[in-house]
ROKE-231209 format. One line per 8 residues: number of its first residue (from 1); their letters; for each residue x, y, z of C-alpha. Coordinates in nm, 2 decimals, always signed. Layout:
N
NUM> a> X:Y:Z  ...
***
This chain:
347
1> xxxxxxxx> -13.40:+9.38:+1.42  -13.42:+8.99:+1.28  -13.17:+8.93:+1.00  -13.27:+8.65:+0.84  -13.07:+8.49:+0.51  -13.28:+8.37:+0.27  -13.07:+8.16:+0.10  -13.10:+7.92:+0.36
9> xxxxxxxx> -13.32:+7.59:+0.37  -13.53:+7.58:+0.05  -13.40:+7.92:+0.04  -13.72:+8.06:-0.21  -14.00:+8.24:-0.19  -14.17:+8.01:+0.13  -13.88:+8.20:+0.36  -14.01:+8.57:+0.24
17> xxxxxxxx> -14.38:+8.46:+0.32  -14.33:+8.30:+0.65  -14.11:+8.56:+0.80  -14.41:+8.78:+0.66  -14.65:+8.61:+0.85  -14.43:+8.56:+1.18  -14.32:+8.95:+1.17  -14.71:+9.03:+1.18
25> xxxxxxxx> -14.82:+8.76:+1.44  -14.50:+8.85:+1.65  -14.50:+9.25:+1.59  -14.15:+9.22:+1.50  -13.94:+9.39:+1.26  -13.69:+9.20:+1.04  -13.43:+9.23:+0.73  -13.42:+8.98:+0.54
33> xxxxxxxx> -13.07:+8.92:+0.30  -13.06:+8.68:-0.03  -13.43:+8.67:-0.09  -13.49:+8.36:-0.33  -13.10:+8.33:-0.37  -13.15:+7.94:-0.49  -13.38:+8.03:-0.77  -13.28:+8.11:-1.12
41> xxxxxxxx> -13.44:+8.41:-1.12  -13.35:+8.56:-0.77  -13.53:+8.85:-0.58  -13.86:+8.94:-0.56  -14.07:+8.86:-0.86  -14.42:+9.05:-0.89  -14.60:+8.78:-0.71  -14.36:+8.77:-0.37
49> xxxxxxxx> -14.42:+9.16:-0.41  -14.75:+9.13:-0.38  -14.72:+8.92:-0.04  -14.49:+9.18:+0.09  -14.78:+9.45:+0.00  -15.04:+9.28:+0.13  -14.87:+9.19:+0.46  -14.75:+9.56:+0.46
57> xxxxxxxx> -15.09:+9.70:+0.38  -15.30:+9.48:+0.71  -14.97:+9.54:+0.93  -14.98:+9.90:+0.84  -14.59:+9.84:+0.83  -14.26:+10.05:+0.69  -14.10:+9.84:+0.39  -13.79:+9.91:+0.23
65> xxxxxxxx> -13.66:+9.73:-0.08  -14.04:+9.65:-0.21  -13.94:+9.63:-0.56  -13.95:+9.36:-0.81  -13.53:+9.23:-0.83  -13.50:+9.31:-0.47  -13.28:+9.04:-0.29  -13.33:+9.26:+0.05
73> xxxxxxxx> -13.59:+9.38:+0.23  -13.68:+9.53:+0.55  -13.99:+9.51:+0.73  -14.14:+9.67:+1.05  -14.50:+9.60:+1.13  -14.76:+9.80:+1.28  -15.06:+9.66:+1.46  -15.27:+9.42:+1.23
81> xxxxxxxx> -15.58:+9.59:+1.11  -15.89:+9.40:+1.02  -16.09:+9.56:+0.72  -16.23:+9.48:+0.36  -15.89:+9.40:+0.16  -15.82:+9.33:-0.26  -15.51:+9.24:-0.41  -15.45:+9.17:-0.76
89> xxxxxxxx> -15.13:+8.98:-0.82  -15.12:+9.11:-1.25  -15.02:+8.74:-1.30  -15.10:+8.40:-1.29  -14.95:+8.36:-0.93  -15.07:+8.22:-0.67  -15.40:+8.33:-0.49  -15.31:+8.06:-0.19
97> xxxxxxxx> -15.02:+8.22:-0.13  -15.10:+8.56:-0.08  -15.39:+8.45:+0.13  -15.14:+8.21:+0.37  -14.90:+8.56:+0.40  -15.20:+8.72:+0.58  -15.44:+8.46:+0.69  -15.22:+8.41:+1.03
105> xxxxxxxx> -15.20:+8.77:+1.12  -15.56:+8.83:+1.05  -15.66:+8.58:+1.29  -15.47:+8.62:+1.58  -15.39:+9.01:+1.52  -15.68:+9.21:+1.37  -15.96:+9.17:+1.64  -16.22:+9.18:+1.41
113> xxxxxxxx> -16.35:+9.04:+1.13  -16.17:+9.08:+0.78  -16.26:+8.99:+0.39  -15.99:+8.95:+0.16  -16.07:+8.91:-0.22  -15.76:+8.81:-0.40  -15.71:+8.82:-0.81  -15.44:+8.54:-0.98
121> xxxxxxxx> -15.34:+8.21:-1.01  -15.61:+7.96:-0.79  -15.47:+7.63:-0.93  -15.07:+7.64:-0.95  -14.76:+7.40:-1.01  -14.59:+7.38:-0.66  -14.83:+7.59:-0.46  -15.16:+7.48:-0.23
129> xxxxxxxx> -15.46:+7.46:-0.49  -15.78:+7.66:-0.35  -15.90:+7.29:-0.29  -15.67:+7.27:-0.07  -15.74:+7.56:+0.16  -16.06:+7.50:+0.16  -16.11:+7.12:+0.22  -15.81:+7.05:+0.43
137> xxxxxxxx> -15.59:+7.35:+0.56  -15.91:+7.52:+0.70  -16.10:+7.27:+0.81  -15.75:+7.15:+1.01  -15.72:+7.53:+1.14  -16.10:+7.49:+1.26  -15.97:+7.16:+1.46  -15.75:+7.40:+1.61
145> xxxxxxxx> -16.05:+7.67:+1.69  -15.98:+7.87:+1.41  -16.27:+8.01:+1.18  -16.24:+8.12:+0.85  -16.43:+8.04:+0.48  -16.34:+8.07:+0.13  -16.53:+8.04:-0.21  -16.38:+8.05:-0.51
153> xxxxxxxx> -16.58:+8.31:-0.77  -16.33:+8.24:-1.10  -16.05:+7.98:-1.17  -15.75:+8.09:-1.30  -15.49:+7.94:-1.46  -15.13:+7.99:-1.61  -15.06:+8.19:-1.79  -15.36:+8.42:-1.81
161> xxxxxxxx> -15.45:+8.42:-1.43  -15.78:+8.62:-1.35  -15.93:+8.35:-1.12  -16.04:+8.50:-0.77  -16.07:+8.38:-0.45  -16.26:+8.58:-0.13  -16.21:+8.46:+0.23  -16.39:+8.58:+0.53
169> xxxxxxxx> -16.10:+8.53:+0.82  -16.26:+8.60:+1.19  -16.08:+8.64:+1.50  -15.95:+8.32:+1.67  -15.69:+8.16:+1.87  -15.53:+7.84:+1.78  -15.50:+7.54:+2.09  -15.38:+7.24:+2.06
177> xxxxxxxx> -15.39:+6.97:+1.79  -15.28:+6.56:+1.76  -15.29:+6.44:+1.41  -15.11:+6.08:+1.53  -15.35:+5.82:+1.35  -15.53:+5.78:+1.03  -15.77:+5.52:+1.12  -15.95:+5.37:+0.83
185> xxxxxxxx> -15.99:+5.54:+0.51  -16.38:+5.64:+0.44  -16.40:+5.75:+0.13  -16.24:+5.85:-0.22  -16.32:+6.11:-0.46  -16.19:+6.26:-0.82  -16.27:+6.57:-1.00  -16.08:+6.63:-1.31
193> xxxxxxxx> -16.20:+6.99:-1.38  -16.13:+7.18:-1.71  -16.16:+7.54:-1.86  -16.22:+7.58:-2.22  -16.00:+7.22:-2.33  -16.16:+6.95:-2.45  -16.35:+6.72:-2.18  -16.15:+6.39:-2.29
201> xxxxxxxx> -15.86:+6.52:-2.08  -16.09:+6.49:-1.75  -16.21:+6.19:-1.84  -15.84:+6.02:-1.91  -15.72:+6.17:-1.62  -15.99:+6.03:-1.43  -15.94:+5.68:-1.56  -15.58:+5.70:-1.52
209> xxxxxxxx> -15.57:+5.77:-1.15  -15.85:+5.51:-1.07  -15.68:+5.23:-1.30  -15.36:+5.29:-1.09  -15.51:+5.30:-0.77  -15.78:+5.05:-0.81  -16.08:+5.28:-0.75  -16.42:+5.28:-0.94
217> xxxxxxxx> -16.51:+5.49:-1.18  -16.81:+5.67:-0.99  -16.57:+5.79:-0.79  -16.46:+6.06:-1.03  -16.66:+6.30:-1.22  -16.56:+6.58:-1.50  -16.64:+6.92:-1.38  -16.62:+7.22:-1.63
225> xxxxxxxx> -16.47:+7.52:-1.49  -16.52:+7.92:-1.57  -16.17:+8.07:-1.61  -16.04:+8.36:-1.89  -15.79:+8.11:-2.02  -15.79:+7.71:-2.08  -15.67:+7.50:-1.80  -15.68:+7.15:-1.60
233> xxxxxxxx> -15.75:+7.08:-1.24  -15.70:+6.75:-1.08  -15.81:+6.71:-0.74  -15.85:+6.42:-0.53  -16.02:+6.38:-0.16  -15.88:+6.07:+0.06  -16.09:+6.07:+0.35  -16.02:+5.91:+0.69
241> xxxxxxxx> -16.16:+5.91:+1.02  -15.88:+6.16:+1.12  -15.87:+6.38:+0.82  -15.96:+6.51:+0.45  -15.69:+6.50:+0.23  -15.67:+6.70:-0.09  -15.43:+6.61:-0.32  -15.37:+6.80:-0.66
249> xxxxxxxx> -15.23:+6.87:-0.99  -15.25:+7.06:-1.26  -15.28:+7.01:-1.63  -14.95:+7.14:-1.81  -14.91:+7.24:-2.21  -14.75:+6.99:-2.38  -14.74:+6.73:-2.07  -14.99:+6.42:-2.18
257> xxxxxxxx> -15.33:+6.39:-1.98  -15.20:+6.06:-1.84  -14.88:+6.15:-1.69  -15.05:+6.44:-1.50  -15.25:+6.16:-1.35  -14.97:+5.92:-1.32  -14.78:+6.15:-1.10  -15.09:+6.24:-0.89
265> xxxxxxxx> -15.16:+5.85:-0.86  -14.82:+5.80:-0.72  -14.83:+6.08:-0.45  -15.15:+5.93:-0.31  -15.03:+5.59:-0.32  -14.69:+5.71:-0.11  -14.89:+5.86:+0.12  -15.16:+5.53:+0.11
273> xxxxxxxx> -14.84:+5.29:+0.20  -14.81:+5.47:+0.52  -15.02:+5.44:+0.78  -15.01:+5.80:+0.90  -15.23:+6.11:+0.87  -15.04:+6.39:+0.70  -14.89:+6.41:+0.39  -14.53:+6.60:+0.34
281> xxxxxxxx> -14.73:+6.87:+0.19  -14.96:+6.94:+0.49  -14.66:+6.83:+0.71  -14.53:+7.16:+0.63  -14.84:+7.42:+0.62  -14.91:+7.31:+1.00  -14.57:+7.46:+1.17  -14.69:+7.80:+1.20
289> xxxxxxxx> -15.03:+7.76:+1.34  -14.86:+7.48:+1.57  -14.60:+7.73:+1.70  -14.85:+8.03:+1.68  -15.09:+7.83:+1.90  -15.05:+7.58:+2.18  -14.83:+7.36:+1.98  -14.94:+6.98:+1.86
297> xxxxxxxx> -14.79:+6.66:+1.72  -14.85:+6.46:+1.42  -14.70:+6.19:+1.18  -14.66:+6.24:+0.83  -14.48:+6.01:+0.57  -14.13:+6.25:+0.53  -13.99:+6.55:+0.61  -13.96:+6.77:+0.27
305> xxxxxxxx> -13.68:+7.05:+0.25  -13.98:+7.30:+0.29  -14.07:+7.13:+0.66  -13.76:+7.14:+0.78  -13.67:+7.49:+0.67  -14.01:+7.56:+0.89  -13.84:+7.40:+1.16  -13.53:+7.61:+1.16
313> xxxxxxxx> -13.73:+7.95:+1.10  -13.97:+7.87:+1.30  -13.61:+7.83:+1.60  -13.52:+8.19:+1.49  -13.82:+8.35:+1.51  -13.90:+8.27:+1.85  -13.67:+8.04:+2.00  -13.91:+7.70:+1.98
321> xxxxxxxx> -13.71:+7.37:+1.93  -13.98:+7.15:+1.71  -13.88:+6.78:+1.78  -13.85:+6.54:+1.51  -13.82:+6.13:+1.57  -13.78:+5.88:+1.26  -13.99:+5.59:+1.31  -13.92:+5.22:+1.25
329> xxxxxxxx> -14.10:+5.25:+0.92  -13.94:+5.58:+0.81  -14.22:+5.79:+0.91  -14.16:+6.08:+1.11  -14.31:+6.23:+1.44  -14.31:+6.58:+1.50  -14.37:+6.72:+1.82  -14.43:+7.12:+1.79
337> xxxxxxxx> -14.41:+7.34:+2.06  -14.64:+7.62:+2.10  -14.62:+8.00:+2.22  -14.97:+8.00:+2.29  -15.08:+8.34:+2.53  -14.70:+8.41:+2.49  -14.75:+8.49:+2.15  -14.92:+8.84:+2.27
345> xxx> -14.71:+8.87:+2.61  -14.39:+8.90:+2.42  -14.53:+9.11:+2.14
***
């Protein structure tokens, strides 16, 4: 069985859901030690519990140390079933998250079609926004011949949660995919979208990011949102001939309307300044379809501590070196190898 520490790398909750994901794709068993060890609160908190149930539940797998606290766990799969799944993570935690655990799996396991409905979090500090999945993480797995959808039915917000999310995941298999140039940028768009706050917050948000980046007004719009609690969503699409970029943020309590924009401003000017497709935040959600599929290659501004913490799990799950090469300009290449029909000889 795979020991794997998770204190290493980032050493959070990104190690418990990838080794998920890989332990499903791979049909291998694993125990994994010092589960979020570099967090304040360390162990499983309800919403890594519900990633281990709902990888648990499709893998028809044995789990021992499920429990919220845990800082071990072990976890042997069974074959990935496709079916009609729910999960409800009692919190405002994240939706995207859960769905990443099984998305994978579902794909290249089940052999059918599945729908998963998840209940949560859809718009989260430090996790993919459901804009994300569905206008740039999917559409890149589709590049890659995967095919999946998602709609979002109810936003959700901290601290009250209750959004929902529902993909429809078909079978696939993932080739190969070179992400090496942007080309020119096409278009820009903004959509400062809020539930049960005051609109002004959209529209200073809106005004922020465009005075800082130089963008016209009718590039934004205000969008109000259906949720169970107040919140703010700020999205913004950077379109080039290579790709759809989404970049986010979202509206905190107490935080003014302008920093929230400020700090999105910046991350898209960053990635602007470099002349490459992906951002550090994509940089790292394309390793595992890359190594589950016939590899790729793409440039991207930095490696964050989450990407290379891909890289070395990614080594001890099945033995692929991912090559990394610092560029004049200090962005970085990454060349990904893939296990490709491997994937299900080895299993």
């Amino acid at each position: 069985m795979l020991l794997i520490d998770g204190s290493q790398g980032e050493g959070g909750g990104q190690m418990l859901r990838s080794s998920l994901a890989l332990s499903l794709a791979l049909e291998r068993p694993f125990r994994m030690v010092h589960i979020r060890k570099k967090r304040e609160k360390g162990g499983l908190r309800p919403q890594h519990l519900v990633c281990v149930r709902a990888a648990a539940r499709i893998g028809n797998a044995h789990v021992e140390g499920a429990e919220v606290g845990s800082r071990e766990l072990v976890f042997e799969p069974g074959p990935t079933s496709a079916g009609v799944y729910e999960f409800d993570i009692g919190t405002a935690g994240s939706t995207t998250m859960v769905l990443q655990t099984i998305l994978l799996p579902l794909m290249l396991r089940a052999g059918a079609s599945s729908k998963v409905r998840i209940v949560g979090g859809t718009h989260n500090p430090l996790a993919p926004s459901f804009d994300f999945i569905e206008r740039t993480y999917l559409p890149v797995l589709a590049k890659m011949g995967g095919t999946a959808t998602i709609r979002i039915e109810q936003h959700g917000f901290y601290p009250v949660g209750g959004g929902v999310i529902a993909a429809t995941i078909e079978p696939s298999t993932l080739g190969h995919l070179t992400l090496l140039e942007r080309g020119p940028i096409r278009s820009t768009a903004i959509k400062a979208g809020v539930a049960n706050i005051p609109t002004h917050i959209a529209e200073r948000e809106i005004h922020t990011v465009c005075e800082i980046l130089g963008w016209a007004p009718a590039v934004g719009r205000v969008e109000q949102l259906t949720a169970k609690g107040g919140g703010n969503a700020l999205l913004a699409d950077v379109t080039s001939d290579a790709i759809n970029l989404v970049f986010s943020a979202t509206g905190e309590r107490g935080v003014r309307a302008e920093v929230v924009a400020s700090r999105l401003a910046g991350e898209i000017r960053r990635y602007l300044a470099h002349d490459v497709p992906v951002d550090e935040h994509l940089a790292d959600q394309l390793m595992l379809p890359m190594a589950l599929g016939l590899g790729g290659s793409y440039r991207t501004t930095k490696l964050s501590l989450h990407t290379t913490t891909h890289i070395d799990l990614i080594r001890q799950w099945t033995g692929l070196v991912v090559d990394t090469t610092e560029e004049k300009n200090g962005t970085v290449r990454v060349d990904v190898p893939g296990l490709g029909d491997r994937l299900f000889n080895e299993a």
